[in-house]
Every structure is written in C-alpha cells, then in structure tokens.
C-alpha positions as CSV (number, residue, x, y, z in Angstrom):
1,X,166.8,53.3,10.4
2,X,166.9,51.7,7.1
3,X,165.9,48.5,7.9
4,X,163.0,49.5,10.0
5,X,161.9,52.1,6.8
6,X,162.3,48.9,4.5
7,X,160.1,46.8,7.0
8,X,157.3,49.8,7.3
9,X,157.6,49.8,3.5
10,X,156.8,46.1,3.0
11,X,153.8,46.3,5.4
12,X,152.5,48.9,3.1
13,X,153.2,47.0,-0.2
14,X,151.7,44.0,1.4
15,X,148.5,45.8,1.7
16,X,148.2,46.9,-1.8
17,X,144.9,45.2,-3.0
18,X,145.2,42.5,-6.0
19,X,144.3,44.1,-8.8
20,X,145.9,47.6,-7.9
21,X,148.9,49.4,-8.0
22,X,150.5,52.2,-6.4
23,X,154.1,54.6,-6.5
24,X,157.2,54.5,-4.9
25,X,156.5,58.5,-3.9
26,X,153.0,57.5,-2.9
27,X,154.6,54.9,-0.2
28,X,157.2,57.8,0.9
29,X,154.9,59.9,1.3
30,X,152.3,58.1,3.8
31,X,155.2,57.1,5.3
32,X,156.5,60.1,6.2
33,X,159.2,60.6,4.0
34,X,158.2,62.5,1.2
35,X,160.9,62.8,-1.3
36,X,162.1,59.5,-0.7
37,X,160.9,57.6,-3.2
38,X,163.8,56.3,-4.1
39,X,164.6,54.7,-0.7
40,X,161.4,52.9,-1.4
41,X,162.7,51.8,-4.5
42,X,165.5,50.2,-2.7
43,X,163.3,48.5,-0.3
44,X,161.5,47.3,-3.3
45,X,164.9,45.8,-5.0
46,X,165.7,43.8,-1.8
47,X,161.6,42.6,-1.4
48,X,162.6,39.4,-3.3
49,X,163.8,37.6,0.1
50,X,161.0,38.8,2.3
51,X,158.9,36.6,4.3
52,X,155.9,36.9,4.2
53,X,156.3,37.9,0.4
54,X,155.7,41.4,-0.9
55,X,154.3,42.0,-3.8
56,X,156.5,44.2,-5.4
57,X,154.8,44.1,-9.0
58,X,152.3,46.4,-7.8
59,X,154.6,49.8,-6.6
60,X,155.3,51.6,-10.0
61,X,156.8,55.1,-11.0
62,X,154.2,58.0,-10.8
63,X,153.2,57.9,-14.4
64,X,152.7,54.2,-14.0
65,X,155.5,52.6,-15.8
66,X,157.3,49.6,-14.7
67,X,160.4,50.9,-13.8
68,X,161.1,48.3,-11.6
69,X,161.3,45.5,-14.0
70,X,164.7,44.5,-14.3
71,X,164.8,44.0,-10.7
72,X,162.7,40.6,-11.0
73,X,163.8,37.2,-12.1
74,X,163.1,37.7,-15.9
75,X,162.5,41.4,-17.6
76,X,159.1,40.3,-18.3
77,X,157.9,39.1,-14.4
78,X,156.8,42.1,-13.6
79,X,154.4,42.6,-16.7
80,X,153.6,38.5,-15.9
81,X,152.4,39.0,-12.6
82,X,150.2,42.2,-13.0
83,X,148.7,40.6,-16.1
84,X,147.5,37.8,-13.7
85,X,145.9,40.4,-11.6
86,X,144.1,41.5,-15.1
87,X,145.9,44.8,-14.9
88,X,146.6,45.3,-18.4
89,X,150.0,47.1,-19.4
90,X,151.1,48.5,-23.2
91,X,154.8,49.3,-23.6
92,X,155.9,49.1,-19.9
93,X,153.0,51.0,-18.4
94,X,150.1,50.4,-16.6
95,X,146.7,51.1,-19.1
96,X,144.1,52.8,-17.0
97,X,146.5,54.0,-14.3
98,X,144.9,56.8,-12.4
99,X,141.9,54.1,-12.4
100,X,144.2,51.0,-10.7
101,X,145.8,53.7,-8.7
102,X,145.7,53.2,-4.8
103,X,146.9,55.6,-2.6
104,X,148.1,54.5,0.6
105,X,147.5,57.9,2.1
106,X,143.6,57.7,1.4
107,X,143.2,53.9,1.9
108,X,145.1,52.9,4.9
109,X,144.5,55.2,8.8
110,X,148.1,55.9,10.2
C-alpha cells in the first residue's frame, strides 16, 4: 500500500502549479487519507529519486512553513527553489500563504 500512496502522492505534487504551494494534510486529505499527513511527508523525503521529478519545494506544513527543508541537498534548497518561482519566504515561511495556497481538493476532479 505504501508504495502505491507514495506514487498517488507524487502525481499530486507534480500537479502543483509553479508559483504555488500546498500541505502535506491538504495532499492526505484529497487523497483519501485525512490524518495522514505525515505519510505524505514521507513520500515527500523519498521524492528526491523520482522520475519524472516531483517538486517537493512546493508541499509545506499548514501554516506555510518549510518544514521540509532539511530534507533537500542544502538547508537553503528549499527556500532557493521557491524563490525562483517568485514565492517569497521570511524566516522559513511562505509570505502571502493563504494567497499561494492551492488546494488539491478544489483544483484537481477525483
């Protein structure tokens, strides 16, 4: 089962728009899974290897911070790679979050 969550979850990621961001609980929950946001943060930790590549910058923590940062090459990749998306982030959170925000529930048909 876990391989085929991970794989749902990196079809999700992968349709994140550039420019926008969304949670971990936000990916659980159009998946089905509510209250398994963490399991999406797992999938997000292993994304690294994935072909095609998922763009794991985007999936944040519900209040927008970049929780997942240590998880990329550098502490600072994270930041890096949303900043080239001109998403602009102060102290390890995303400014204008509710704004950026793109829920997968409201955006994408089952």
């Amino acid at each position: 089962m876990e391989k085929d969550f991970f794989d749902s979850v990196y079809k999700v990621v992968r349709l994140i728009p550039k420019g926008r961001v969304t949670s971990y609980g936000a990916i659980a929950k159009y998946l089905g899974a509510a209250g398994s946001s963490r399991i999406v943060g797992y999938a997000m930790n292993a994304a690294h290897s994935q072909k095609p590549k998922v763009p794991a910058h985007r999936v944040v923590n519900r209040n927008g911070e970049l929780t997942g940062k240590h998880h990329f090459a550098t502490p600072y990749q994270m930041q890096e790679l949303l900043e080239k998306e001109k998403i602009k982030v102060k102290n390890d959170k995303i400014v204008d979050f509710k704004k950026l925000y793109w829920d997968p529930t409201e955006n994408l048909k089952l």
